[in-house]
C-alpha positions in Angstrom: 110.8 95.9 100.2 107.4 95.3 99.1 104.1 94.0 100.1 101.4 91.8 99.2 100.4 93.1 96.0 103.5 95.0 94.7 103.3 98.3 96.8 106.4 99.9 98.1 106.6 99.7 101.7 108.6 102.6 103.2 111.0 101.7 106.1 111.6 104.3 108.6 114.5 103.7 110.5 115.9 105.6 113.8 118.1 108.3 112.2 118.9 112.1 112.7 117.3 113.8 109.1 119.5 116.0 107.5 117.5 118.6 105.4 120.0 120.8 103.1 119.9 123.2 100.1 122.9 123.7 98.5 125.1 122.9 101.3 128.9 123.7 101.8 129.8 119.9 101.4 132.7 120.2 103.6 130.6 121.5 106.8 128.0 118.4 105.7 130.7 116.0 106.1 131.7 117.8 109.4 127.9 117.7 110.9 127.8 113.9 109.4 131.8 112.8 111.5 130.1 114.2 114.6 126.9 112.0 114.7 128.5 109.0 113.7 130.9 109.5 116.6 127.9 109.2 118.8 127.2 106.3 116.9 123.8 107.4 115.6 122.7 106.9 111.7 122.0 109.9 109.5 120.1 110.4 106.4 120.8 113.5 103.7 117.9 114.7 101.2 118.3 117.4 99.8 115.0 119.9 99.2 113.6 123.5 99.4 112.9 125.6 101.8 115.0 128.4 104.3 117.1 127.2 106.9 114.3 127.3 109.4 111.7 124.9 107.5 114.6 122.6 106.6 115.5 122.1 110.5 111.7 122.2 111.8 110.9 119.5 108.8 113.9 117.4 109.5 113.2 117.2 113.7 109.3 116.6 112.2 109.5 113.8 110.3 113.2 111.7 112.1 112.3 108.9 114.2 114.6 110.0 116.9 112.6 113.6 117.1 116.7 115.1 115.8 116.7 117.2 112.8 119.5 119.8 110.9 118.8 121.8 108.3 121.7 123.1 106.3 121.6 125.7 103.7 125.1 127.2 102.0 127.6 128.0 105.3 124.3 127.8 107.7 123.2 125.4 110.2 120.9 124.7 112.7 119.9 121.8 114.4 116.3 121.2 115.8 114.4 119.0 117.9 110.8 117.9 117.6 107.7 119.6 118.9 109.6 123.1 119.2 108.4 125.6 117.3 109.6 126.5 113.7 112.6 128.9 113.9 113.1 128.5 117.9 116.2 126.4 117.0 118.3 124.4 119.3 121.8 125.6 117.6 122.2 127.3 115.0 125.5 128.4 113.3 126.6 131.0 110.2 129.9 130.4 108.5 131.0 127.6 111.4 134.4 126.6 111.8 135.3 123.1 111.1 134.8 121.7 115.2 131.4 123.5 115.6 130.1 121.8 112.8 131.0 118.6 114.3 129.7 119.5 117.6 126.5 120.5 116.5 125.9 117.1 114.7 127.4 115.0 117.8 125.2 117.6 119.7 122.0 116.0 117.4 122.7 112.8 118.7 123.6 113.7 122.2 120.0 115.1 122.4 118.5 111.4 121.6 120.9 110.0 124.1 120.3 112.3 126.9 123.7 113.3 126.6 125.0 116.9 128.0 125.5 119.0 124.7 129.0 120.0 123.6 130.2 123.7 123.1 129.1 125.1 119.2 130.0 128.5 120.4 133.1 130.3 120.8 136.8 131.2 119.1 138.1 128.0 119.8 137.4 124.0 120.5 137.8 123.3 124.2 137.5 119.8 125.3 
Protein backbone atom coordinates (compact mmCIF):
# COMPACT_ATOMS: atom_id res chain seq x y z
CA UNK A 1 0.00 0.00 0.00
CA UNK A 2 1.06 3.43 -0.34
CA UNK A 3 0.22 7.00 0.55
CA UNK A 4 -0.09 10.30 -0.79
CA UNK A 5 3.08 10.98 -2.11
CA UNK A 6 4.62 7.48 -2.78
CA UNK A 7 5.66 6.44 0.83
CA UNK A 8 5.27 2.86 1.98
CA UNK A 9 2.67 2.59 4.51
CA UNK A 10 3.30 -0.42 6.77
CA UNK A 11 0.23 -2.45 7.78
CA UNK A 12 0.34 -4.06 11.15
CA UNK A 13 -2.06 -6.74 11.43
CA UNK A 14 -3.20 -8.77 14.62
CA UNK A 15 -0.72 -11.72 14.50
CA UNK A 16 1.56 -13.86 16.97
CA UNK A 17 5.44 -12.73 15.71
CA UNK A 18 7.64 -15.52 15.27
CA UNK A 19 11.36 -14.42 15.79
CA UNK A 20 13.86 -17.37 14.77
CA UNK A 21 17.59 -17.99 13.96
CA UNK A 22 18.30 -20.89 12.26
CA UNK A 23 15.35 -22.83 13.32
CA UNK A 24 14.75 -26.59 13.11
CA UNK A 25 12.03 -26.16 10.28
CA UNK A 26 10.15 -29.07 11.33
CA UNK A 27 9.49 -27.72 15.08
CA UNK A 28 8.60 -24.18 13.14
CA UNK A 29 5.99 -25.91 11.25
CA UNK A 30 4.87 -27.60 14.52
CA UNK A 31 4.66 -24.08 16.56
CA UNK A 32 2.97 -22.58 13.20
CA UNK A 33 -0.08 -26.11 13.04
CA UNK A 34 -0.81 -25.15 16.70
CA UNK A 35 -1.67 -21.41 16.29
CA UNK A 36 -3.56 -21.75 13.26
CA UNK A 37 -5.66 -24.39 15.10
CA UNK A 38 -6.62 -21.60 17.38
CA UNK A 39 -7.25 -19.85 14.40
CA UNK A 40 -4.90 -17.00 15.00
CA UNK A 41 -2.41 -15.56 12.11
CA UNK A 42 1.34 -15.82 12.45
CA UNK A 43 4.17 -14.07 10.90
CA UNK A 44 8.04 -15.63 10.61
CA UNK A 45 11.14 -13.16 10.20
CA UNK A 46 13.97 -14.40 10.62
CA UNK A 47 16.91 -12.14 12.57
CA UNK A 48 19.71 -12.08 15.30
CA UNK A 49 19.71 -12.32 18.59
CA UNK A 50 19.62 -15.42 21.56
CA UNK A 51 16.57 -17.02 22.24
CA UNK A 52 15.63 -14.63 24.98
CA UNK A 53 15.71 -11.24 22.76
CA UNK A 54 14.00 -13.14 19.86
CA UNK A 55 10.94 -14.06 22.27
CA UNK A 56 10.98 -10.58 24.31
CA UNK A 57 11.19 -8.67 20.70
CA UNK A 58 8.57 -10.85 19.05
CA UNK A 59 5.81 -10.31 22.35
CA UNK A 60 7.23 -6.33 21.85
CA UNK A 61 6.45 -5.50 18.68
CA UNK A 62 2.91 -8.36 17.81
CA UNK A 63 -0.30 -6.65 17.94
CA UNK A 64 -1.79 -9.26 20.00
CA UNK A 65 1.16 -8.73 22.82
CA UNK A 66 2.14 -13.00 21.73
CA UNK A 67 5.62 -13.58 20.70
CA UNK A 68 8.03 -17.00 20.09
CA UNK A 69 11.41 -16.90 19.53
CA UNK A 70 12.97 -19.87 18.04
CA UNK A 71 16.55 -20.64 17.75
CA UNK A 72 17.95 -24.27 16.41
CA UNK A 73 15.82 -27.07 18.71
CA UNK A 74 14.85 -24.10 21.32
CA UNK A 75 11.77 -22.38 21.98
CA UNK A 76 10.10 -20.06 24.11
CA UNK A 77 7.09 -18.20 23.88
CA UNK A 78 6.58 -14.71 25.51
CA UNK A 79 4.07 -12.28 26.25
CA UNK A 80 4.28 -8.54 26.33
CA UNK A 81 5.31 -6.26 29.15
CA UNK A 82 7.24 -9.32 31.02
CA UNK A 83 10.52 -8.92 31.35
CA UNK A 84 13.30 -10.14 28.86
CA UNK A 85 14.18 -13.82 29.71
CA UNK A 86 11.13 -14.40 32.31
CA UNK A 87 9.54 -16.47 29.59
CA UNK A 88 6.15 -17.87 29.55
CA UNK A 89 7.33 -21.46 28.04
CA UNK A 90 10.14 -22.34 27.05
CA UNK A 91 11.28 -25.69 25.55
CA UNK A 92 14.96 -27.45 24.47
CA UNK A 93 14.87 -30.24 21.98
CA UNK A 94 10.76 -30.52 22.13
CA UNK A 95 8.98 -33.28 20.94
CA UNK A 96 6.73 -32.92 18.12
CA UNK A 97 3.12 -32.19 20.34
CA UNK A 98 4.96 -29.63 22.73
CA UNK A 99 5.84 -27.75 19.97
CA UNK A 100 2.39 -27.51 18.88
CA UNK A 101 1.14 -26.82 22.18
CA UNK A 102 3.27 -24.07 22.86
CA UNK A 103 2.17 -22.20 19.65
CA UNK A 104 -1.68 -23.04 20.24
CA UNK A 105 -0.57 -21.98 23.87
CA UNK A 106 0.52 -18.38 22.05
CA UNK A 107 -2.86 -17.97 20.85
CA UNK A 108 -4.67 -19.27 23.86
CA UNK A 109 -3.05 -16.44 25.75
CA UNK A 110 -4.71 -13.73 23.31
CA UNK A 111 -7.96 -15.61 23.72
CA UNK A 112 -8.02 -16.02 27.34
CA UNK A 113 -7.84 -19.49 26.80
CA UNK A 114 -6.56 -22.06 29.71
CA UNK A 115 -2.96 -23.04 28.40
CA UNK A 116 -2.35 -26.64 27.25
CA UNK A 117 0.33 -29.02 28.76
CA UNK A 118 4.21 -28.25 27.02
CA UNK A 119 5.70 -30.33 29.68
CA UNK A 120 5.97 -33.83 30.24
CA UNK A 121 6.86 -37.58 28.52
CA UNK A 122 3.88 -37.68 26.77
CA UNK A 123 0.70 -35.74 25.07
CA UNK A 124 -2.39 -36.00 27.35
CA UNK A 125 -5.52 -34.61 26.08
Amino acid sequence: MEEPGGKAMVVNRPTIIIYTREADEDLLREICAGIEEEGVLYEIHSREGNLDELAYEAAKESMLGSGIGVTGQRAAMQMARLPMGKNVFELNAPRFWQCRNLGSNSARAVKKMPFKPVYGQEETR
